[in-house]
N, C-alpha and C positions, 0 to 999 in steps of 0.2 A: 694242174699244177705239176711241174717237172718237182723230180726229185734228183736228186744230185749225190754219190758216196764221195767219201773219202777217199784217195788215192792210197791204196794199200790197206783198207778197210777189209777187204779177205771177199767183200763180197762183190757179184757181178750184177749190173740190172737188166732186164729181161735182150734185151738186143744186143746186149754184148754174151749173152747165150748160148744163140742160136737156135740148136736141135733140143738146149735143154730147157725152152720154154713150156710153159706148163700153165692148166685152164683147173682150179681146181675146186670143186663141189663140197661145200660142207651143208649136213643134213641136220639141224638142231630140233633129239626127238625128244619130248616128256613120256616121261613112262612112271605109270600108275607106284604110287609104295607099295611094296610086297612081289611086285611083280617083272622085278630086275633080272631074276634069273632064266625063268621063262624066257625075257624078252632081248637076251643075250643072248640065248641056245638056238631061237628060233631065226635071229639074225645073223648070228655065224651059220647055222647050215645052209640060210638062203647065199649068204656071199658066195659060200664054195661050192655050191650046186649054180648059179646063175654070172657070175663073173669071168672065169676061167674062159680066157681065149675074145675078149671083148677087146676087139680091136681100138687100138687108140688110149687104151687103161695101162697106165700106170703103174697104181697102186689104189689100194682102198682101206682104212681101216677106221673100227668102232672103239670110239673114245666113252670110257665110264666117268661118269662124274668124281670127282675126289669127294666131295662132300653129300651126301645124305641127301636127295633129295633133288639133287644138282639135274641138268639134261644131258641126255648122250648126246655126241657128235656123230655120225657118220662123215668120213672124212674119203672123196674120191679122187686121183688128180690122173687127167687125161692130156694128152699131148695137144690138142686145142680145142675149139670150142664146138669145134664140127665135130669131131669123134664125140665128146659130149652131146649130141642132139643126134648124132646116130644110134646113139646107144640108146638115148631117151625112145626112140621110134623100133627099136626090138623088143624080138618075142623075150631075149634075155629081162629086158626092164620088166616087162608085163609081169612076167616069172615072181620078180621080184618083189612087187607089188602088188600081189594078189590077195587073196582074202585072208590070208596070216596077219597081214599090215594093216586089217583096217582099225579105228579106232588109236594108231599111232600115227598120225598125221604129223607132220615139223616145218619148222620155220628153213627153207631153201634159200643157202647165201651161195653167191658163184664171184671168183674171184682169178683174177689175169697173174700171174707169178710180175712180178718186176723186181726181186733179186736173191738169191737164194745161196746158200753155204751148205754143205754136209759134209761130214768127217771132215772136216777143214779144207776142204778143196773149193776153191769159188765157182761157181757155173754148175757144180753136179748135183742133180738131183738126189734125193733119198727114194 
C-alpha cells in the first residue's frame, strides 16, 4: 500500500531522502520487577563499551517504560539493512550479547524509515 503526505506536511517519505534513509531495530525487553536498575546499569555499560565506531549506526538508545511494569525498548537505527546484519555478524554483537543478556530475551521488531521530521526540518534525521 503506497502512502501519500501532504504537500507542505513538513515531512519527507523515505526516497525523497536519500542519504537520510534509515533501517531501524527496536528490542522489546521484559525485565523482572525489582530488577530495573541492574538491568539499566548493565545495558548502558554494554552500549558504550560494544557500540562506539559500528559502522553503518546511527544511533541507539534504551527507552524505560513510563509505567511500572511496562517493557524497555532498545531502540537502534542504521543507515540500512546491510550495516544491520553486519553488525549482527561481529565480535561487537557477540560482545553484547553475552552471558550478562541471558534470561533477557525480547520481542525483535525491524522497520524501513518511510518519512521522518526532526527539529522541524523534513528529511533529517535525529
Amino acid at each position: 500500500m503506497s502512502r501519500h503526505l501532504r504537500a507542505g506536511s513538513g515531512a519527507l517519505r523515505s526516497e525523497e531522502m536519500g542519504a537520510q534513509s534509515m533501517y531501524t531495530v527496536m528490542n522489546r525487553i521484559p525485565v523482572p520487577g525489582g530488577e530495573e536498575s541492574a538491568f539499566e546499569e548493565r545495558f548502558t555499560a554494554s552500549m558504550g563499551e560494544t557500540l562506539p565506531g559500528v559502522d553503518g549506526l546511527l544511533g541507539a538508545r534504551l527507552l524505560r517504560p513510563a509505567q511500572a511494569g511496562g517493557v524497555y525498548v532498545a531502540v537502534m537505527e542504521f543507515t540500512t539493512r546491510d550495516a544491520f546484519t553486519a553488525w549482527m555478524r561481529s565480535p561487537s554483537f557477540r560482545a553484547a550479547h553475552g552471558p550478562s543478556t541471558q534470561g533477557m530475551a525480547g520481542t525483535v521488531e525491524t522497520f524501513e524509515t518511510v518519512a521522518a521530521v526532526a527539529d522541524g526540518v523534513p528529511g533529517e534525521s535525529a
